[in-house]
N, C-alpha and C positions, 0 to 999 in steps of 0.2 A: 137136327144135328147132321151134319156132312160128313159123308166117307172121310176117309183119311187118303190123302193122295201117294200111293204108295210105286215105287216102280215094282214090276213084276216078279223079280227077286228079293225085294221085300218083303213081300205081304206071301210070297211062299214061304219066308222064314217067318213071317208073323205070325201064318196059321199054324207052325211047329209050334212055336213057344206057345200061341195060347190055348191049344189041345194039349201040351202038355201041363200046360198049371191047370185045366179043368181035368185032366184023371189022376193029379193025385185025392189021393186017399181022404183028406180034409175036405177037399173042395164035393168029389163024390159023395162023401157022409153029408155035404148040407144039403145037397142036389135032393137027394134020398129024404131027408129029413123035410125039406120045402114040399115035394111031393106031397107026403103025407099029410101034412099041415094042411095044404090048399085041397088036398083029396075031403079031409075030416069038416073045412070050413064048408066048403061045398056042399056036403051032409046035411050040416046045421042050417045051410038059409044063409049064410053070412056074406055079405055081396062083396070080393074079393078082387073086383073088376079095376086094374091100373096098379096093384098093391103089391109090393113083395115082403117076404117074411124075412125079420129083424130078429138074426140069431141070438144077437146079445141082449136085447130087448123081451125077445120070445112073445115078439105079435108083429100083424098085418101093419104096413105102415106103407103111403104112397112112395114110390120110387124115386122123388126126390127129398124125402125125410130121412130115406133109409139110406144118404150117401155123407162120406165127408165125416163119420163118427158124432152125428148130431149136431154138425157147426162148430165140432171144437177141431177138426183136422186129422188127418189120420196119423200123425207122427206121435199123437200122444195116447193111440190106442194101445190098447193090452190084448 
């Protein structure tokens, strides 16, 4: 995947807006919550290697499973 070709005062505004939807409060609670998850899998032996954790799912799932609300689109998430 390729950068995004931004001019300079773009992408100073880009990194406003996406430091600010990564410190609200939801996004921090999953951050926090992912943590733990890959901390406890970690523990266990469970090989966690390319995976991220699927909130709504609640397990390890490759990083392209866990996009797109399973192939159904994200407009008709909840």
């Amino acid at each position: 995947m390729t950068k995004q070709r931004l001019t300079p005062t773009a992408r100073r505004m880009k990194a406003i807006r996406d430091k600010k939807a990564a410190m609200t409060p939801a996004r921090r609670a999953k951050k926090a919550e992912n943590q733990r998850k890959r901390r406890a899998a970690k523990k266990k032996g469970i090989d966690i290697n390319g995976k991220d954790y699927d909130h709504k799912d609640k397990k390890f799932k490759s990083v392209k499973a866990n996009r797109g609300n399973d192939g159904k689109g994200t407009k008709k998430e909840k």
